[in-house]
Structure formats: structure tokens, C-alpha cells
MIMARTI-366932 format. One record per residue (C-alpha): x, y, z; residue number from 0. Coordinates in nm, 4 decimals. Each point is the difference from the previous one (the first is absolute). Last residue first. Layout:
ATOM c1 c2 c3 lodo
ATOM X Y Z NUM
...
END
This chain:
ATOM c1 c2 c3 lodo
ATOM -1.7460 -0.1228 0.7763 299
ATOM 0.2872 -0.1788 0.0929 298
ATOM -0.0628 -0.3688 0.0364 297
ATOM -0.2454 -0.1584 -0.2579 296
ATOM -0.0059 0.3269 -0.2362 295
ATOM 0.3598 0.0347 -0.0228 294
ATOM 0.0790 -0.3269 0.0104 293
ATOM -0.1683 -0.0756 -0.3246 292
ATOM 0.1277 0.2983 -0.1562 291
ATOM 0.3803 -0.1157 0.0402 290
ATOM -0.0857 -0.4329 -0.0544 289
ATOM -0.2010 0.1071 -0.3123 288
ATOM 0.2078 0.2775 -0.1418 287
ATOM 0.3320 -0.1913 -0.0325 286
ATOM 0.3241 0.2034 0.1583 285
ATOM 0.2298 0.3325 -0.0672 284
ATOM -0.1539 0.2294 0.2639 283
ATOM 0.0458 0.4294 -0.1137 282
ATOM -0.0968 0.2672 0.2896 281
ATOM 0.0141 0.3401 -0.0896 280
ATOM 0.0335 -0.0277 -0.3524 279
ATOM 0.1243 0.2839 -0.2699 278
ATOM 0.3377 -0.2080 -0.0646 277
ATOM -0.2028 -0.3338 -0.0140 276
ATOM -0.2165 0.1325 -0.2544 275
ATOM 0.1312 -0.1783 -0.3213 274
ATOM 0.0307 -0.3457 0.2045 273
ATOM 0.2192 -0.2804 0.1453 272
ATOM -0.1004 -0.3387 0.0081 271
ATOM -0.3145 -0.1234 0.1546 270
ATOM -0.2467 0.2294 0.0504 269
ATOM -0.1133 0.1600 0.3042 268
ATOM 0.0336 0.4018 -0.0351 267
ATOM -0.1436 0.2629 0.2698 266
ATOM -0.0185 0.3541 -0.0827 265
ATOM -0.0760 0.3138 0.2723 264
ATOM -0.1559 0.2945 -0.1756 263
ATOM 0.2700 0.3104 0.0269 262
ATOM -0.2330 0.1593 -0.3307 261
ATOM 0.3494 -0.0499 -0.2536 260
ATOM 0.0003 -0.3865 0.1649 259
ATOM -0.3955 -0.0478 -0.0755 258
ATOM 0.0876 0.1058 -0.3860 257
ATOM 0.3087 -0.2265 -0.0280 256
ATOM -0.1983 -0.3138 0.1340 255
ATOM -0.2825 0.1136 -0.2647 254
ATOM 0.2251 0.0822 -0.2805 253
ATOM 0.1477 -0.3897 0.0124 252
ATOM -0.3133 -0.1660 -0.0863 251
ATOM -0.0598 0.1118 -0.3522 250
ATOM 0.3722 0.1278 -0.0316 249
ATOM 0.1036 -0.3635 -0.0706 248
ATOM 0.2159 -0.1672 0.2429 247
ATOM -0.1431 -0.0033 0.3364 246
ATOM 0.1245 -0.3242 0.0837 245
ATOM -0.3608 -0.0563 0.1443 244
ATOM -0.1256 -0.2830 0.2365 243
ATOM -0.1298 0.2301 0.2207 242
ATOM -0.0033 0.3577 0.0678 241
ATOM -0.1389 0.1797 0.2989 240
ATOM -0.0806 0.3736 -0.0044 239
ATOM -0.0157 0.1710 0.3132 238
ATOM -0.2841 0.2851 0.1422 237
ATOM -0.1528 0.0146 -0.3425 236
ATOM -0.1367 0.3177 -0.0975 235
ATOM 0.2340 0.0838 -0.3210 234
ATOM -0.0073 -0.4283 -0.0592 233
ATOM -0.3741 0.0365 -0.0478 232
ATOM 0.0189 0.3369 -0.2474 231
ATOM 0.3203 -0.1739 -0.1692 230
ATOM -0.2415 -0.3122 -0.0833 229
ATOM -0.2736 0.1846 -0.1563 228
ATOM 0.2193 0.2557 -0.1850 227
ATOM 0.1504 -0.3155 -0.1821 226
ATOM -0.3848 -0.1965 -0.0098 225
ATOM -0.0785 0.3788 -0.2077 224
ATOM 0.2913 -0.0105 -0.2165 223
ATOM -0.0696 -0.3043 -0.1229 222
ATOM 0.2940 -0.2864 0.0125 221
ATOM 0.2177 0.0608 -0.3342 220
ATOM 0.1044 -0.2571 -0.2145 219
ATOM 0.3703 -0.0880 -0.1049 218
ATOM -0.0033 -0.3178 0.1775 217
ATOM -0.4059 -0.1362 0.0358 216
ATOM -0.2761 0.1352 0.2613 215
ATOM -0.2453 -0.2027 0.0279 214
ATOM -0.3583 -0.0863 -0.1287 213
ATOM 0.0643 -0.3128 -0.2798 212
ATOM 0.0302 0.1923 -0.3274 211
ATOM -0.2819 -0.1216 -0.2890 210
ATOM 0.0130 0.1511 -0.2902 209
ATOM -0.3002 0.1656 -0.1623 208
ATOM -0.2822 -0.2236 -0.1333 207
ATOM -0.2451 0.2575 0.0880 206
ATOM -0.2391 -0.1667 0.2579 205
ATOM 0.1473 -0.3537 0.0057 204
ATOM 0.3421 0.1223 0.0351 203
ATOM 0.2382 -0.2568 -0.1944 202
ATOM 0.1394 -0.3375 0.0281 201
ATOM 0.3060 -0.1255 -0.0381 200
ATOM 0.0821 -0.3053 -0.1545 199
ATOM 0.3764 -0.1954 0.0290 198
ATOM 0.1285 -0.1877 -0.2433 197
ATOM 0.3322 0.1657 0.0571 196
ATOM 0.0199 0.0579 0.3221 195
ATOM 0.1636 -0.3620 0.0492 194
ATOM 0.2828 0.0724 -0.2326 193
ATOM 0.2456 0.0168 0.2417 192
ATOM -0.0742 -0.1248 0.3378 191
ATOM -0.2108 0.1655 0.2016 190
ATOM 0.0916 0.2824 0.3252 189
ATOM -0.3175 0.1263 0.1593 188
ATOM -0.0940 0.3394 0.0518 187
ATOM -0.2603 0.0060 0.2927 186
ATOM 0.1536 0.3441 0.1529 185
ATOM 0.2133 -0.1604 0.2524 184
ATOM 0.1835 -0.2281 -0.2728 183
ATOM -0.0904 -0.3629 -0.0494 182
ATOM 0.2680 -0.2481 -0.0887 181
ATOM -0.0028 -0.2899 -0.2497 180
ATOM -0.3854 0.0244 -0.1114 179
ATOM -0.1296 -0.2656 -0.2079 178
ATOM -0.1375 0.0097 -0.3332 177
ATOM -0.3145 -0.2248 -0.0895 176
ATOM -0.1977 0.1931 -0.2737 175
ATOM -0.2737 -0.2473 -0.1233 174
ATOM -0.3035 0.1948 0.1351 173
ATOM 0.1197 0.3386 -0.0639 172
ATOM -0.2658 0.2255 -0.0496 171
ATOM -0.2100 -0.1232 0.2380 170
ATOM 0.2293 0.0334 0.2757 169
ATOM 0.0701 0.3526 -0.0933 168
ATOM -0.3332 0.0703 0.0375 167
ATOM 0.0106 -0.1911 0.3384 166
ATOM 0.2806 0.2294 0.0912 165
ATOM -0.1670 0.3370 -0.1195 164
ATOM -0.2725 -0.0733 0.2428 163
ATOM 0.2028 -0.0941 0.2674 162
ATOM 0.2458 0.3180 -0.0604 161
ATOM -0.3975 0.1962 0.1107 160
ATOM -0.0631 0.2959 -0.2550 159
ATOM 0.1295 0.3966 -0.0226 158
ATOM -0.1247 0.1644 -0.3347 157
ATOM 0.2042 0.2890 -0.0692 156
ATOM -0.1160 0.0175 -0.3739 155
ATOM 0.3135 -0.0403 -0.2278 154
ATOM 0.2719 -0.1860 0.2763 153
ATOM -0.2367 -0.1821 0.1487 152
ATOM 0.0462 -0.0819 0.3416 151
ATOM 0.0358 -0.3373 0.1824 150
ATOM -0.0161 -0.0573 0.4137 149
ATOM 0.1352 -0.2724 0.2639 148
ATOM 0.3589 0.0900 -0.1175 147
ATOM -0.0395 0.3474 0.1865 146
ATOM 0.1096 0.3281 -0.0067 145
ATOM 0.3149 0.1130 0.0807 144
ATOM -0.0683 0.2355 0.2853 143
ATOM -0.2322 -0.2205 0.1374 142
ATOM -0.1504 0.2236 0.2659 141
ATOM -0.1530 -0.2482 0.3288 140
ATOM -0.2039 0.1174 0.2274 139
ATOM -0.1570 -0.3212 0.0517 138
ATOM 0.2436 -0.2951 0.1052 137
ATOM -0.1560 -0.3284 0.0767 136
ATOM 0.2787 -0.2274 -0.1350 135
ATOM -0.1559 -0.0152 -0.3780 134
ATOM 0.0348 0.3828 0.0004 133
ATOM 0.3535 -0.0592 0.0612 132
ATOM 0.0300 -0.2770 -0.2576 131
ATOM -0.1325 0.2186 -0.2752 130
ATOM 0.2900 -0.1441 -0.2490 129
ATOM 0.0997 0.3357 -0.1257 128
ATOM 0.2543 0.0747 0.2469 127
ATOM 0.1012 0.3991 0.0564 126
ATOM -0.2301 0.0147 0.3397 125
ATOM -0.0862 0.3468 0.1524 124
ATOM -0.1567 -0.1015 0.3723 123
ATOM -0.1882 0.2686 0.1751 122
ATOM -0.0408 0.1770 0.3412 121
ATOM 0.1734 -0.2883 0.1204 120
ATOM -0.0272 -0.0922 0.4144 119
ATOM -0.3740 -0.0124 0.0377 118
ATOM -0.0222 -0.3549 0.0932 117
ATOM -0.1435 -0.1479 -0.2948 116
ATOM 0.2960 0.1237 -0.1936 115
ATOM 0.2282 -0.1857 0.1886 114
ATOM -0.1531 -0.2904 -0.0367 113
ATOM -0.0558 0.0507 -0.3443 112
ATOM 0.4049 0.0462 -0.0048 111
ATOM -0.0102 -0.2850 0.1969 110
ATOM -0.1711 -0.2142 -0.2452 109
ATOM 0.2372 0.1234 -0.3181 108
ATOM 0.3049 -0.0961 0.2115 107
ATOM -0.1677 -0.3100 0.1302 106
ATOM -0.0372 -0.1459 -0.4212 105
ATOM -0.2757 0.0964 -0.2128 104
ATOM -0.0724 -0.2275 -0.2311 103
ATOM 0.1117 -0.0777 -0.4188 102
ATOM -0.2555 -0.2056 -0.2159 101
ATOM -0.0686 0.2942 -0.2144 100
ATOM 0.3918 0.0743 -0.0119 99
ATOM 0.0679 -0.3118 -0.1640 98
ATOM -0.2834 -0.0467 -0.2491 97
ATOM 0.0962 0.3703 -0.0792 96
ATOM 0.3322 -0.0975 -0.0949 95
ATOM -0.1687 -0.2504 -0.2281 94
ATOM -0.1986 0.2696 -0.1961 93
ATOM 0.2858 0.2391 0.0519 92
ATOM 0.2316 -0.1513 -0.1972 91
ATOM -0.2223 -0.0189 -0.2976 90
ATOM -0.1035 0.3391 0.0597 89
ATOM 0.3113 0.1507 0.0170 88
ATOM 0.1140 -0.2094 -0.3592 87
ATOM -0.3019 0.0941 -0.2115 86
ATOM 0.0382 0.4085 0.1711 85
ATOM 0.3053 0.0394 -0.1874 84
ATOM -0.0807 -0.1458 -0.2844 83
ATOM -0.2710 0.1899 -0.0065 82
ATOM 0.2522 0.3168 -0.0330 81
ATOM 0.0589 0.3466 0.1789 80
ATOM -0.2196 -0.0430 0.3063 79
ATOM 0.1426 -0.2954 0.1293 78
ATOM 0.3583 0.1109 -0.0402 77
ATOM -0.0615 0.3534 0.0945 76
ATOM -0.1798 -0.0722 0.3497 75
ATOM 0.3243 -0.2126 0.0769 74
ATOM -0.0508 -0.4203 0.0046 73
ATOM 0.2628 -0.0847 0.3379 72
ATOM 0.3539 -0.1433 -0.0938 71
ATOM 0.0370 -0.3745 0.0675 70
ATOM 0.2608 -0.1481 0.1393 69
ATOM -0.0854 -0.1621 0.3245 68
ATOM 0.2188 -0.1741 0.2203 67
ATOM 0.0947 0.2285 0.2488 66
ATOM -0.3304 0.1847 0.0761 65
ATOM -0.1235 -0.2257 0.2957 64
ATOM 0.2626 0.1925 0.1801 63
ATOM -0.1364 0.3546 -0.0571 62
ATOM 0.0379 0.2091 -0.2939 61
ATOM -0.3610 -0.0562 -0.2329 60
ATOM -0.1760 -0.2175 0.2794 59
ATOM -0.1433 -0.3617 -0.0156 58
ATOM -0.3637 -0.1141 0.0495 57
ATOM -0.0078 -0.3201 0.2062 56
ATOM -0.1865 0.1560 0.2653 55
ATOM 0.2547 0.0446 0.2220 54
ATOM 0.1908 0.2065 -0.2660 53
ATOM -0.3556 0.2493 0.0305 52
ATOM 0.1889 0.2586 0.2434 51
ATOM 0.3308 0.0272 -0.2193 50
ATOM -0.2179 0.1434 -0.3137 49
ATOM -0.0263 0.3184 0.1861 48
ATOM -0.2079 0.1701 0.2906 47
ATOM -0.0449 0.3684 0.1022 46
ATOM -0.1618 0.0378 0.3401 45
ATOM -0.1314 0.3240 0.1351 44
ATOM -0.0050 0.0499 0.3767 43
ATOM -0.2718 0.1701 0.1987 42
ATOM 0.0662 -0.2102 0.3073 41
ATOM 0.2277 0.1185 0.2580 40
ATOM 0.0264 -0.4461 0.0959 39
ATOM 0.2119 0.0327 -0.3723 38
ATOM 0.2336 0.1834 0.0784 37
ATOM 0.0837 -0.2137 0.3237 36
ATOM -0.0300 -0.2782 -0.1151 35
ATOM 0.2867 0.0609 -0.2584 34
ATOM 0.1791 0.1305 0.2864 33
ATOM -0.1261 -0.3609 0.1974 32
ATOM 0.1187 -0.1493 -0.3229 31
ATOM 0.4003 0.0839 -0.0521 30
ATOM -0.0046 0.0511 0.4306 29
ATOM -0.0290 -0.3982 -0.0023 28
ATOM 0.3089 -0.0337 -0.1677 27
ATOM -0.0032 -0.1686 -0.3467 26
ATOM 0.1711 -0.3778 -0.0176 25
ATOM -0.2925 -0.1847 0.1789 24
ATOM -0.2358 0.1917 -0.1808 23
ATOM -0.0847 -0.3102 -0.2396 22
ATOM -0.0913 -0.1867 0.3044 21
ATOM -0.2972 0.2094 0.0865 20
ATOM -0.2550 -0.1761 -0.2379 19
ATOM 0.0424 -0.3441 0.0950 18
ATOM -0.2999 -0.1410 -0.1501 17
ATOM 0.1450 0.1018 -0.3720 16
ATOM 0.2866 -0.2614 0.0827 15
ATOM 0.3482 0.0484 -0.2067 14
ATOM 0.0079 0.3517 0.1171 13
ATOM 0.1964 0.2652 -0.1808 12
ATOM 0.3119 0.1318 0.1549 11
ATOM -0.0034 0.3529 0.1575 10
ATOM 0.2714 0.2656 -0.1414 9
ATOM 0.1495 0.2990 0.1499 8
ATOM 0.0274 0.3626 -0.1567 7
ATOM 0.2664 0.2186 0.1193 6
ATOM -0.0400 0.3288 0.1613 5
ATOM -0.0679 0.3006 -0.2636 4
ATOM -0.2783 0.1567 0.2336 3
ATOM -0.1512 -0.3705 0.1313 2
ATOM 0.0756 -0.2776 -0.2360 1
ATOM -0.0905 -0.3355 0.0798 0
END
């Protein structure tokens, strides 16, 4: 842990998910109780990453389940600039779907509900895509990213259910039998070559515009108005507590730098080291479910 520019200490992951306090066993008891102790103030604003839903099966972009994927995410330009393009995403993503759809919440995501059912978040700003949050119990929820869950035209704006687009796809494809070789946070899976090829995509059943599942790609923009959203609830949090975030892109990272320029304390857990560790006021390198789970069992 890292309090001030102190260095951060480590906690071991537990091999038994009954023993929930035996992952701490390496981070000093002071690492959570000051944790605890922003959080017991209430009015805090959690910002969660990809590194919160590893428990779930789903792996992160930077984190340690990262290492042996190669894939590069689909950019906004790429699937908007050819069919091609958007043949091969949503190939991919009609099995990586299959894989996030079946995806729970793990404890991190429950005590984080728990949490919230307490009073102690004013709101929770997730950038996952898999829903798993809301899933957990969680309410005020702002998913900055969007969501996997959803599907939006690209020529009328017409949002529809991803299991409605999944069974068209389904029906489109009855003799395509591809199998996924990794799955990526955002649903991208990672085929063989050649397996795209065959491929049919279907169309908006309004306007027969492109279809564009509802999240945020590389190289796109989140809305101005869910930006100004987010800075307005950080601006009157009383801490801001990140998890499972290496804070790389700017999407996440302006928040943590936003409640340091207002003096708002920020506390990082994440394993491995982060973007915002330099602007952090407390910073715990460990797993999220053993760390949160203790928090709300036997500090708070």
C-alpha cells in the first residue's frame, strides 16, 4: 500500500473463495481499515475497470489475465469504414457474447452492492460493458462505456435487446461452427483464420442501417453529456475509490486526476501498478474479491 508516495505492498490471492481474509495476509491491516475508513464517511464515488469482473471469467485489457492475448480491440473507424470490417467484429462477437452472457457477478461486484445498499457511494461509474454490476444488486450505476447488453443503429438510433440481435444472428447462421480461442473484455472473440468469412450479418430491422453493439469502441468518443455527468458526481464526492483499473486510457484516468486537482481523497486496488498511483492517497496492490469482501464483512 501506498500512503503519500510510501511503497505499495502486495496481498496473495486466495486459493479458497470461503476464506476470504487470507488473501490480506501480506497487506497490513492499516492498508484496509484507511480504506475503511474513507469509505465508513460515505458519499464516495466508485470507478471500476475490467480487473473487477476477472472473477467472473471475463479477462481485463492490462491486468494479469491479459498476458496471453493478442488481439487488438475493433476501433470505431474500422467498423464504421468497411463491412468487412464489421463481418469479422460481429462474428467474433456472436460467440464472445455467448461468453460474457453466461458471465456472474463475483464478491467484489456483491460488496460493492453491499456497499451501496448501505449508503456509503453516492454513485458507482463502471467502464465494463458486461452489466455484471447491475447484475450484483447495484443501482446507481453510470456505464460510462456503454453496454454489451444493448445494440444501436448506426442510421436511425434505434437501441434493441443484444438477445434479440443474437437469436437473429443465430438464424442466420445455422451451419457456422467457429470457436472462440480467447475472449476479450468487450465480447471480441479471437477465431481462426478464415472463420469470419462465411459469416452473415444482419441488419436494422427498422431501416436496415448498421448494426453497432451499444459501447464505446477505440477511437470513439463517450457523450459529452455522461462526461459532464460523471465529473459533476466525482466534483461532490467526499473520496473516490478505484478498482480494478490500470487507469490507462484518458477515459478513466481524468477522473482520478480531476478529484486530486479538487484535494478529493483517492483510493486504488488493482493489481499491478497503475496510471493514478502518483495522484493516490492510498494505493493496495491485491485481488478485488478477498480486499472488498473484507471490507464489508469486518470493517465497515
Amino acid at each position: 500500500m501506498r500512503q503519500h508516495g510510501g511503497v505499495t505492498q502486495a496481498a496473495a490471492d486466495p486459493q479458497d473463495p470461503s476464506e476470504v481474509t487470507v488473501g490480506l495476509a501480506e497487506a497490513p491491516a492499516d492498508a484496509v481499515r484507511e480504506i475503511a475508513g474513507l469509505l465508513g464517511r460515505g458519499g464516495v464515488v466508485v470507478l471500476s475497470g475490467a480487473g473487477l469482473s476477472t472473477e467472473s471469467g471475463i479477462p481485463d485489457y492490462r491486468g494479469p489475465t491479459s498476458l496471453a492475448r493478442r488481439a487488438e480491440p475493433m476501433t470505431y473507424q474500422a467498423f464504421t469504414g468497411a463491412a468487412a470490417a464489421r463481418q469479422r467484429y460481429w462474428a467474433r462477437s456472436h460467440l464472445g457474447w455467448r461468453h460474457i452472457a453466461r458471465a456472474t457477478p463475483n464478491r467484489g461486484h456483491q460488496a460493492v452492492a453491499e456497499m451501496e445498499r448501505r449508503g456509503l457511494l453516492s454513485a458507482i461509474i463502471t467502464q465494463n460493458v458486461d452489466g455484471l454490476q447491475q447484475q450484483a444488486g447495484a443501482r446507481d450505476v453510470i456505464e460510462l462505456h456503454g453496454s454489451l447488453s444493448r445494440v444501436i443503429c448506426l442510421g436511425c438510433g434505434e437501441r434493441t435487446p443484444r438477445d434479440d440481435l443474437d437469436q437473429r444472428l443465430r438464424a442466420a447462421n445455422p451451419a457456422w461452427a467457429a470457436q472462440a480461442r480467447q475472449v476479450n473484455p468487450d465480447g471480441d472473440a479471437v477465431l481462426d483464420d478464415g472463420a469470419t468469412d462465411h459469416f452473415n450479418v444482419v441488419d436494422c430491422l427498422r431501416c436496415a442501417g448498421a448494426l453497432k453493439p451499444d459501447v464505446i469502441f477505440f477511437g470513439e468518443n463517450v457523450p459529452p453529456g455522461r462526461v459532464a455527468d460523471c465529473y459533476a458526481l466525482v466534483s461532490e464526492a467526499q473520496a473516490l475509490l478505484v478498482l480494478g483499473s490500470s487507469l490507462t486510457v484518458m477515459s478513466g484516468y481524468r477522473f482520478v486526476r480531476h478529484a486530486a486537482k479538487l484535494g478529493i481523497p483517492v483510493a486504488i486496488i488493482n493489481q499491478g501498478p497503475t496510471r493514478g498511483d502518483a495522484q493516490a492517497t492510498f494505493t493496495l496492490d491485491a485481488p478485488l474479491g478477498p480486499v472488498l469482501t473484507t471490507l464489508t464483512t469486518r470493517y465497515l
